[in-house]
C-alpha positions as CSV (number, residue, x, y, z in Angstrom):
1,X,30.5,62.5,8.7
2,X,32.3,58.7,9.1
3,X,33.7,58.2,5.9
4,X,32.2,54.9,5.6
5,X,28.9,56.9,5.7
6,X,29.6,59.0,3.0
7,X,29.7,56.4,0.0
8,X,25.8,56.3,-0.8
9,X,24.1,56.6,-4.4
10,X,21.0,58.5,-3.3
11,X,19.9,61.2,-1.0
12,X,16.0,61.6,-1.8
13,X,14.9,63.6,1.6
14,X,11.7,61.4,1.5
15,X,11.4,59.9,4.9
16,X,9.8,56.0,4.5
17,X,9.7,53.7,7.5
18,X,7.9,51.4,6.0
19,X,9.7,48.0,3.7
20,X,8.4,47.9,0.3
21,X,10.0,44.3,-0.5
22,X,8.9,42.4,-3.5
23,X,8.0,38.9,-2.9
24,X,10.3,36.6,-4.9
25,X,6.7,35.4,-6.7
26,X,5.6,39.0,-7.6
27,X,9.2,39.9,-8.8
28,X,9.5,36.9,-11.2
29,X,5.7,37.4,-12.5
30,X,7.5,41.2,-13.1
31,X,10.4,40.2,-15.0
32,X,8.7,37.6,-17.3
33,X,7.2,40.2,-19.5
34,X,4.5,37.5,-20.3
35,X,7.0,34.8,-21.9
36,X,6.4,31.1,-20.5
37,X,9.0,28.1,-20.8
38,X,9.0,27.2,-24.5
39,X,7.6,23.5,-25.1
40,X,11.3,22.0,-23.8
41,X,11.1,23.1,-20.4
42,X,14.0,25.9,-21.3
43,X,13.2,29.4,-19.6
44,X,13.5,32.3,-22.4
45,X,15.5,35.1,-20.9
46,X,13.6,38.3,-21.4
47,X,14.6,40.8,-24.4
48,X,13.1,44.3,-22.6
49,X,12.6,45.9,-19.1
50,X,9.3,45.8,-17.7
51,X,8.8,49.6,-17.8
52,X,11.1,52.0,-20.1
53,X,13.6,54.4,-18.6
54,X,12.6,57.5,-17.0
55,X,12.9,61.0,-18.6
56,X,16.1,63.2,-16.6
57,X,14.5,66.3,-17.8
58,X,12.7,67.4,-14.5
59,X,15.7,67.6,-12.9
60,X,18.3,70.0,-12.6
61,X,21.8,68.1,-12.8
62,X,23.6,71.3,-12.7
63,X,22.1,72.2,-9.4
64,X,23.4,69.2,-7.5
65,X,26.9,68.9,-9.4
66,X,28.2,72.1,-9.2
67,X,29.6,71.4,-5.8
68,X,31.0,68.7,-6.9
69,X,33.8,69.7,-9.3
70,X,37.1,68.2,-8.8
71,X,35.7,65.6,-6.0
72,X,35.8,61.7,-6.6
73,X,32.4,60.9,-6.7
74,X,32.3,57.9,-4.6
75,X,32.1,59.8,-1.8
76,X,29.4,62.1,-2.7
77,X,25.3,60.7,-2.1
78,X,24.4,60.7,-5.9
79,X,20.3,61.5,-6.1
80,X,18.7,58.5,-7.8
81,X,18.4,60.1,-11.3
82,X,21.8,59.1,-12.2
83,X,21.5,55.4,-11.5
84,X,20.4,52.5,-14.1
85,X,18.2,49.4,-12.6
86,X,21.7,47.3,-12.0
87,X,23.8,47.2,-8.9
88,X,27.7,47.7,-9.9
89,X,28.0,43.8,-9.4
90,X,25.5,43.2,-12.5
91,X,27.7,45.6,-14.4
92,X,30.6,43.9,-13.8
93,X,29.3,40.7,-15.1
94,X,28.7,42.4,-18.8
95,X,32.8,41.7,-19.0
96,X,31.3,37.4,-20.0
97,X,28.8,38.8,-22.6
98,X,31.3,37.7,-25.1
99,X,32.8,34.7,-23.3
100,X,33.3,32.6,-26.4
101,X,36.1,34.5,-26.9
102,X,37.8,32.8,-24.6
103,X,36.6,29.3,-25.1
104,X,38.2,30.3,-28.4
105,X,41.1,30.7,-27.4
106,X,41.0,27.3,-25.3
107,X,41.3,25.3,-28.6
108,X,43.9,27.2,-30.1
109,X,47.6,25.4,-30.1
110,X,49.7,28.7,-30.7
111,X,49.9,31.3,-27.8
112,X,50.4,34.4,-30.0
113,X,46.8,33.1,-31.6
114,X,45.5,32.9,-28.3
115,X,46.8,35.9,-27.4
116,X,44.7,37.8,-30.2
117,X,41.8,36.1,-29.0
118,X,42.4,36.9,-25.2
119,X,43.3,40.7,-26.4
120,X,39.4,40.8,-28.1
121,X,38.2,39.3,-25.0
122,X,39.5,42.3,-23.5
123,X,38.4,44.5,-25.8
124,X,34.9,43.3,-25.8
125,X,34.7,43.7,-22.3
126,X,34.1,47.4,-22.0
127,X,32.0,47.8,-25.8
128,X,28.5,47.4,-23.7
129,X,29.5,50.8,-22.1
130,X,29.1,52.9,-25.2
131,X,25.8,54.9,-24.8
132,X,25.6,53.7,-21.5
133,X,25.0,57.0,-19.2
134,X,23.9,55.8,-16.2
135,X,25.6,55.0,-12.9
136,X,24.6,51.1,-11.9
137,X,23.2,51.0,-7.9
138,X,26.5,51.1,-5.5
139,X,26.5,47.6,-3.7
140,X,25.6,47.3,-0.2
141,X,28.2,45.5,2.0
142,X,27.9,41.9,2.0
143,X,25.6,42.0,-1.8
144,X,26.3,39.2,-4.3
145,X,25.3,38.9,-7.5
146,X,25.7,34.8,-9.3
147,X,25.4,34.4,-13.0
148,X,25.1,30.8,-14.3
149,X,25.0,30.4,-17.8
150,X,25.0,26.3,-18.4
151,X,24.8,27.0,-22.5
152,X,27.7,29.0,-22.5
153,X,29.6,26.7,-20.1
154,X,30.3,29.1,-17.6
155,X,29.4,30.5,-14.2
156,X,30.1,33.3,-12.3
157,X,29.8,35.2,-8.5
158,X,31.0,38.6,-7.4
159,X,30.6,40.0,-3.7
160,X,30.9,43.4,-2.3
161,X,34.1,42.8,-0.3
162,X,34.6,46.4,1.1
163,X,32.5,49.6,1.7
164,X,35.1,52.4,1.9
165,X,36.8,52.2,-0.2
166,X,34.0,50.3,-2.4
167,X,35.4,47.2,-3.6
168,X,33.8,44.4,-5.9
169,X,35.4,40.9,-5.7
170,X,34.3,38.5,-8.9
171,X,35.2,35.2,-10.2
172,X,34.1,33.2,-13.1
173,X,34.9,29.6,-14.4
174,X,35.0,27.3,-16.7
175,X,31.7,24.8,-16.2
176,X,34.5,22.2,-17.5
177,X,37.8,23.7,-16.1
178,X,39.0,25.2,-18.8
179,X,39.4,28.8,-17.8
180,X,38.8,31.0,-14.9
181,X,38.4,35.1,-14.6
182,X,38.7,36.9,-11.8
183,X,39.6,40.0,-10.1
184,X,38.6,42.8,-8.2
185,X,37.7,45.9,-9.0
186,X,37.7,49.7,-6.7
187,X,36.1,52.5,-9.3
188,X,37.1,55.6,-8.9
189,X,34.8,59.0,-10.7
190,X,35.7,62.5,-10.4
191,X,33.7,65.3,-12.1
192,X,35.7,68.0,-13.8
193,X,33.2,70.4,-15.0
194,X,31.3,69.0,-18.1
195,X,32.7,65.6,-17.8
196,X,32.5,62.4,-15.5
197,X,36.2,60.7,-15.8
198,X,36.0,57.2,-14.1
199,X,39.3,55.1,-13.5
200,X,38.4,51.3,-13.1
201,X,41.0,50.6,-10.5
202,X,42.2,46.6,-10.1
203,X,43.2,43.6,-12.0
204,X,41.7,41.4,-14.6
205,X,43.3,38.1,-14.4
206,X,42.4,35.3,-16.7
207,X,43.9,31.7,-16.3
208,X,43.7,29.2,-19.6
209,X,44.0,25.7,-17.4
210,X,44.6,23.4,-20.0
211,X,47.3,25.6,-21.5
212,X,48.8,26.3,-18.1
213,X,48.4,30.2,-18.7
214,X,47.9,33.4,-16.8
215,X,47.1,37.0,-18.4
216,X,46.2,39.7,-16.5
217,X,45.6,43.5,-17.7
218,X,44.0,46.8,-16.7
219,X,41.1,48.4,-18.2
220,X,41.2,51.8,-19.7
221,X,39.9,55.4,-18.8
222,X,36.4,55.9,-19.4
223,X,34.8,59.6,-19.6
224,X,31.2,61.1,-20.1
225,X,31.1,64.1,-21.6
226,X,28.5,66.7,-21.4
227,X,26.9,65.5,-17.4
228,X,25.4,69.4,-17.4
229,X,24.9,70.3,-21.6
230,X,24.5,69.0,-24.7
231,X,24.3,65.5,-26.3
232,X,26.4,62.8,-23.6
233,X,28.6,60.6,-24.9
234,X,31.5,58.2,-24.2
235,X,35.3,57.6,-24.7
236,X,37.3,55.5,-23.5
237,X,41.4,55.8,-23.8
238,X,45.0,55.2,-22.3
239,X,47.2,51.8,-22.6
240,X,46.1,48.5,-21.6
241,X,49.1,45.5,-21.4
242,X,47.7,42.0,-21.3
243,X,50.6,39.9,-20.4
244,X,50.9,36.2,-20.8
245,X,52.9,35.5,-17.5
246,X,53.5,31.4,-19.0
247,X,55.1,32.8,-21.9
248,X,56.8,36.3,-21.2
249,X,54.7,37.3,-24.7
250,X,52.5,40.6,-24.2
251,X,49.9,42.9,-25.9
252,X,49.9,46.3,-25.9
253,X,46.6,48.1,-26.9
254,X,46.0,51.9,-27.2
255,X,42.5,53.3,-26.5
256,X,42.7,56.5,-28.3
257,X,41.0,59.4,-27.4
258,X,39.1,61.4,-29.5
259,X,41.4,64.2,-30.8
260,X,39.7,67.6,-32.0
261,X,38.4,66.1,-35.1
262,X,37.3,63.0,-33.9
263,X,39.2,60.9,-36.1
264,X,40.1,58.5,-33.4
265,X,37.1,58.4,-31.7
266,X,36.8,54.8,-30.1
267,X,39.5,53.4,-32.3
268,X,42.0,50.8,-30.6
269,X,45.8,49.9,-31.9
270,X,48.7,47.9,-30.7
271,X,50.7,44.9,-31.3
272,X,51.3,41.5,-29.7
273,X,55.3,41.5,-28.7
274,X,57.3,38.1,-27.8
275,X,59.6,38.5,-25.0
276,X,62.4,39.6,-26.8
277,X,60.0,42.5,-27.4
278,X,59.8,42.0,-31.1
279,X,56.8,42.7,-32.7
280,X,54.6,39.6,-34.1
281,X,51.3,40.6,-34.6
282,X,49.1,44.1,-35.1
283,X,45.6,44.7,-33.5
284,X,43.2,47.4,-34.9
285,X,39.7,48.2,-34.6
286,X,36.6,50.2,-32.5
287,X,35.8,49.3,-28.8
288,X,32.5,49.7,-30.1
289,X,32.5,47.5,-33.5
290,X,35.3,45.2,-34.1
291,X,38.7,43.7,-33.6
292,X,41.2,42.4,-36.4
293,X,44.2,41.0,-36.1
294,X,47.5,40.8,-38.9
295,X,51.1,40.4,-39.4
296,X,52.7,43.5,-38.5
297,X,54.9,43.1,-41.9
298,X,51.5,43.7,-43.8
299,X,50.0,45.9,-41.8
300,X,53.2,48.0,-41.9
301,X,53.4,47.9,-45.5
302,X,50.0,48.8,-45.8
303,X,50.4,52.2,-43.8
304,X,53.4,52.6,-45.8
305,X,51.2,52.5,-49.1
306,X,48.5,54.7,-47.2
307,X,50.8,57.5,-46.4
308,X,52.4,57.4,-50.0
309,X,49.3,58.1,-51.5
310,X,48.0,60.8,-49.0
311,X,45.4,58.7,-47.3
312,X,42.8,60.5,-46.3
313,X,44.1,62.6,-44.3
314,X,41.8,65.7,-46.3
315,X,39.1,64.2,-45.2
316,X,39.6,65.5,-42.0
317,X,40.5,69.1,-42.4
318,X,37.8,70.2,-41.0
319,X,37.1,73.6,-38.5
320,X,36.7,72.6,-35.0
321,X,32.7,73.3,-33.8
322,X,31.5,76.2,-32.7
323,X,30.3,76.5,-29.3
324,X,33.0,74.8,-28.0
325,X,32.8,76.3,-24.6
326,X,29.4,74.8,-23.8
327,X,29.6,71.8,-24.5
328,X,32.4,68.8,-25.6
329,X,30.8,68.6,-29.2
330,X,30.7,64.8,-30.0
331,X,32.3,64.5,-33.4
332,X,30.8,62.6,-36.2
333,X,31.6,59.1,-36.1
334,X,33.8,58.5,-39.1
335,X,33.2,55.6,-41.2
336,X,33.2,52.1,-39.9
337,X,36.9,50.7,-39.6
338,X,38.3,49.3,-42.7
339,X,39.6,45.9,-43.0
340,X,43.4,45.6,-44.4
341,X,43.4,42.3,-46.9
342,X,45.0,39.8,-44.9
343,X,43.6,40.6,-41.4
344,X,41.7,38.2,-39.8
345,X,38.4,39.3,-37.7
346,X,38.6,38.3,-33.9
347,X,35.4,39.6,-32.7
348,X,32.3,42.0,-33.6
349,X,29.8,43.4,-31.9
350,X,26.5,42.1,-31.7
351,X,23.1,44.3,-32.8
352,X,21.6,46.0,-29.8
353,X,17.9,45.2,-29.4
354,X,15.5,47.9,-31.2
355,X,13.9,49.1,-27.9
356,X,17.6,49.6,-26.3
357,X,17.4,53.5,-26.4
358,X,14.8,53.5,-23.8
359,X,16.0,50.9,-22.0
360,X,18.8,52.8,-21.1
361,X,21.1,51.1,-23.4
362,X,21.2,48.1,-22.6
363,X,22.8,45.2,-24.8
364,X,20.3,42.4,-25.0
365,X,22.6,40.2,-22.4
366,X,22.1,42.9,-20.3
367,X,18.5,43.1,-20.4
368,X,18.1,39.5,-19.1
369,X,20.5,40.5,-15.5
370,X,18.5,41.2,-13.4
371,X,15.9,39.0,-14.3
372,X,14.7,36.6,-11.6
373,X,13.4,33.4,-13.4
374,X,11.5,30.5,-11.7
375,X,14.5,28.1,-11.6
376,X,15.6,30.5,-8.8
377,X,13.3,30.3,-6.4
378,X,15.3,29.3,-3.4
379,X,18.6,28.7,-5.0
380,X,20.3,32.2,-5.2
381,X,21.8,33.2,-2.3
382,X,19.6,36.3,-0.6
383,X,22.1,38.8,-0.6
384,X,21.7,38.4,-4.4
385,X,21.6,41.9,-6.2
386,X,18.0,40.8,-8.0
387,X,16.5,40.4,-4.7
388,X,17.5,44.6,-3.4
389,X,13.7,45.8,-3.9
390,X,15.0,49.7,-4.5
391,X,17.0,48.3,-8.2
392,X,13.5,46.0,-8.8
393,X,11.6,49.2,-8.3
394,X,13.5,51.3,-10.5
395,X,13.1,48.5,-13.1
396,X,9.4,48.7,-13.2
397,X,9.4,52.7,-13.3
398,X,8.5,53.2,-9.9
399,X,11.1,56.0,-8.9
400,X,9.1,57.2,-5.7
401,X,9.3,53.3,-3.9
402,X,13.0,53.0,-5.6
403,X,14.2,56.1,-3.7
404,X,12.3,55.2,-0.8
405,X,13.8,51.5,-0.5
406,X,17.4,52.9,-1.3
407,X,16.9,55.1,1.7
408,X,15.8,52.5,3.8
409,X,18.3,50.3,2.6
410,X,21.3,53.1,3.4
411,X,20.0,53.5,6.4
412,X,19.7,49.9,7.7
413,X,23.5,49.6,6.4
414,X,24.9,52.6,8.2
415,X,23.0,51.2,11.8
416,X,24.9,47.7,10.9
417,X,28.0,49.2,11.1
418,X,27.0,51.2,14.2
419,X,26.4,47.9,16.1
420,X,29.3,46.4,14.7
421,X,31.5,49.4,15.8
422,X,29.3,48.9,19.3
423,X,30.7,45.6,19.6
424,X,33.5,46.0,18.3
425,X,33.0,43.7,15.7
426,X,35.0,43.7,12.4
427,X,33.0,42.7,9.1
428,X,34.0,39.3,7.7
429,X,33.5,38.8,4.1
430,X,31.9,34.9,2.9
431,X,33.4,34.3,-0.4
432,X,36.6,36.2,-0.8
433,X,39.9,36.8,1.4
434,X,42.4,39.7,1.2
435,X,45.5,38.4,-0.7
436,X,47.8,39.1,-3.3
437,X,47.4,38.5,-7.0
438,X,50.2,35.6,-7.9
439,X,51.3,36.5,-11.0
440,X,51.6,40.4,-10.4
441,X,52.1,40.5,-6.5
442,X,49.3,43.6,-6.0
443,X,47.0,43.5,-3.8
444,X,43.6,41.2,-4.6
445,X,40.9,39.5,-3.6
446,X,40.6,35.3,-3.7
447,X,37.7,33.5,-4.1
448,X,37.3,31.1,-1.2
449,X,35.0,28.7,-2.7
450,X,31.6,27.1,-1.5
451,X,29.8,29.5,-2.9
452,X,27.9,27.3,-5.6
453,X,27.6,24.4,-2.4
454,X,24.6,26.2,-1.6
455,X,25.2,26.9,2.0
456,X,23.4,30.3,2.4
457,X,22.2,29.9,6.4
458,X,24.3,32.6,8.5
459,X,24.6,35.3,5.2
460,X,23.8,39.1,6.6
461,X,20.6,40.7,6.9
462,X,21.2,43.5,4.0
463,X,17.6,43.9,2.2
C-alpha cells in the first residue's frame, strides 16, 4: 500500500458511488436547532447537536484493535465508530475556548504575572479533553477550518498542510494586534493493549505584540484507558516548559500521572523561574478544574506545615483494585484541589452543558464548531471543515450516509494524488509555507496571509 494511502479514519466496506452533499441551506436549517436571531440581529450559537451520539455497543472494538497493538494509529483506517462529528482542525481550535486568558495577560505590566496567566492559558488548553473519547475526523489534504469570534476579539484559521505525515497548520490573532497563536501540530497514537497513548507532536507559539514577547511550549501526553474494557477515561502527564524568549524567564509545569492510588490524578505543579533559574512563583491545580498561582516562599512553607502535621497522607492508604488485569481501574477522583491562603486563582473551568454526556462531551464552545450559521453563506472558504458532508452526517446521527461520504471522500483524495503523481505534480499548500519556528529554530509552519482577503477562486476540489 503507498503510505500516503494508509492514513484514513474509516474503512466501512459499503460501496456508494453516489455524493450525498448537504446543501449549505439544508445544513444551516440543520444546525439551528430551531433558534432565530434574537431581536438585535445577533445569531445565537447553538447549545446541543442536532441528533445525540450514537451507542458503540454493537460493535466489537476488540475485534478490530487487536491487530493493532504497538502500531501508531495514524496509519491504520480507523472504522467510523471511533470518530466524533469534528474534523482534527475543529479540535484544534478548542485550545481559544479560554482566550481571555490571554487578553489578560495583555494588560498586565509585570512579565512574571503574565507569565501565570500565559501558563493557565496553557493549561486550559487541553481541560476540554477530559471525557472526551472520541477520535475527531482526520483532515483531508487541502481542508481548512476559520473561526471568527468578533466578541472575543479574535480570529482564527488552520489548514491541513500535509497528508503523510498528517500535519495541521493554525494561526490565530488578535482582532486589534495584540496577540497572535500559532503553530503546527503532527499527532501521533499508538495502542498498547488497553490503552490509546497519543503524543501531540509540534509547537505552541504565542506572541504578546504590545509587550514585544514570544512563549512557546509543548503539550503533554495524553492516554485513554480501557479502548477494549471497562469504564474509559483520560490522563494527561509529562513536563511542559513555556519559555518567555523576551525575557529568558520560564515555567515549568508537571502533568502528573495518576499513580496506583490516584492521588494525582489530573493534578498539575511547577514554578515560574527567572533566568537565573531562581524560583519566583508556584503553580498548582487540575487540568480539569483550576489553576492558582503563589509565592513559592508560601507555598513552601505551607507544605512544610502539611508534612509536619502528617497531611493526609492516611487518607490514601488504600489496597489497589481488584481486577486489575482487566481493566486500568479509574480511581476515585479525590476531592477538589484546595486553595493555600494567599494564592491567587488564574483560571477555572466553565460548567459543561447538562446534555454534554450524550453529546459526546462536548464543552458548550464546542457544541457551536461546527455550526454553519447564516452569516456564512458564501464567506467561508469551501474547503471549510463544516462544509465535509461525512462530519455533517455524523452530526445528525446518520452513521450509514457518514460512512458512506467518508468513503467517497477517501477515495476521491487518494485519485487526486494519483493524477498528481501522473503529472508529476507536487501539492502546494494556500495559507502556510514550510519554515522554521524563530524563536526555537524547529521546524514549522507560517501563515502566509490572505486568508481573511476572501480570495477563495482556485482552492482544491476536496468535498
Amino acid at each position: 500500500m503507498n503510505s500516503e494511502e494508509e492514513f484514513y479514519d474509516a474503512e466501512t466496506g459499503l460501496e456508494s458511488d453516489d455524493s450525498c452533499e448537504v446543501s449549505y441551506k439544508d445544513a444551516s436549517k440543520q444546525t439551528a436547532n430551531g433558534k432565530v436571531p434574537s431581536e438585535n440581529g445577533v445569531w445565537e450559537r447553538r447549545t446541543t447537536l442536532p441528533a445525540p451520539m450514537f451507542s458503540r455497543n454493537d460493535f466489537s472494538i476488540w475485534g478490530f484493535l487487536k491487530k493493532c497493538i504497538g502500531m501508531e494509529l495514524s496509519k491504520i483506517t480507523m472504522p467510523i465508530v471511533f470518530n466524533e462529528p469534528l474534523s482534527f482542525l475543529q479540535r484544534i481550535t478548542e485550545y481559544m475556548e479560554h482566550t481571555y486568558l490571554i487578553h489578560k495577560a495583555c494588560t498586565l505590566s509585570d512579565s512574571f504575572e503574565r507569565m501565570q496567566f500565559v501558563a493557565a492559558f496553557a493549561v486550559s488548553a487541553v481541560a476540554s479533553q477530559w471525557d472526551r473519547t472520541g477520535k475527531p475526523f482526520n483532515p483531508l489534504l487541502g481542508e481548512t477550518y476559520e473561526l471568527m469570534r468578533e466578541e472575543e476579539g479574535y480570529r482564527m484559521i488552520s489548514e491541513q498542510v500535509s497528508h503523510h505525515p498528517p500535519i495541521s497548520a493554525f494561526y490565530a490573532e488578535s482582532l486589534n494586534q495584540d496577540f497572535s497563536f500559532h503553530g503546527s501540530i503532527y499527532p501521533k497514537l499508538k495502542f498498547w493493549g488497553k490503552s490509546v497513548e497519543a503524543e501531540p507532536k509540534g509547537t505552541m507559539t504565542l506572541e504578546l505584540s504590545k509587550h514585544k514577547e514570544a512563549y512557546t511550549w509543548t503539550n503533554p501526553m495524553c492516554c485513554v484507558h480501557n479502548v477494549i474494557l471497562g469504564k474509559l477515561w483520560i490522563e494527561q502527564y509529562g513536563t511542559m516548559e513555556i519559555v518567555n524568549h523576551s525575557t529568558g524567564d520560564k515555567c515549568v509545569l508537571n502533568f502528573k500521572p495518576c499513580g496506583m492510588f490516584g492521588k494525582e490524578l489530573h493534578r498539575v505543579e511547577g514554578h515560574i523561574q527567572d533566568k537565573s533559574k531562581k524560583k519566583r512563583v508556584v503553580v498548582y491545580g487540575k487540568w480539569t478544574e483550576c489553576v492558582y498561582s503563589i509565592e513559592t516562599k508560601v507555598y513552601e512553607a505551607n507544605k512544610k506545615a502539611e508534612k509536619k502535621s502528617g497531611g493526609d497522607s492516611k487518607k490514601h492508604k488504600q489496597e489497589p483494585s481488584p481486577g486489575g488485569d482487566d481493566a486500568d481501574e479509574m480511581p476515585d477522583v479525590q476531592e477538589t484541589v484546595t486553595m493555600i491562603p494567599g494564592s491567587t486563582l488564574l483560571w477555572r473551568v466553565a460548567p459543561r452543558p447538562a446534555n454534554s454526556t450524550q453529546m459526546y462531551n462536548f464543552t458548550n464552545f464546542t457544541m457551536a464548531l461546527n455550526e454553519l450559521e447564516p452569516s456564512m453563506a458564501g464567506v467561508i472558504a469551501p474547503t471549510d471543515s463544516r462544509l465535509r458532508p461525512d462530519i455533517r452526517a455524523m452530526e445528525t446521527g446518520d452513521i450509514d450516509t457518514a460512512s458512506q461520504e467518508k468513503e467517497r471522500l477517501e477515495e476521491k483524495q487518494r485519485a487526486a494524488r494519483r493524477e498528481r503523481a501522473k503529472d508529476e505534480a507536487e501539492w502546494s499548500t494556500r495559507w502556510f509555507q514550510q519554515g522554521s519556528n524563530p524563536y526555537t529554530g524547529a521546524a514549522d509552519w507560517i501563515y502566509k496571509g490572505g486568508y481573511f482577503d476572501r480570495r477563495y477562486s482556485d482552492l482544491p476540489d476536496i468535498f
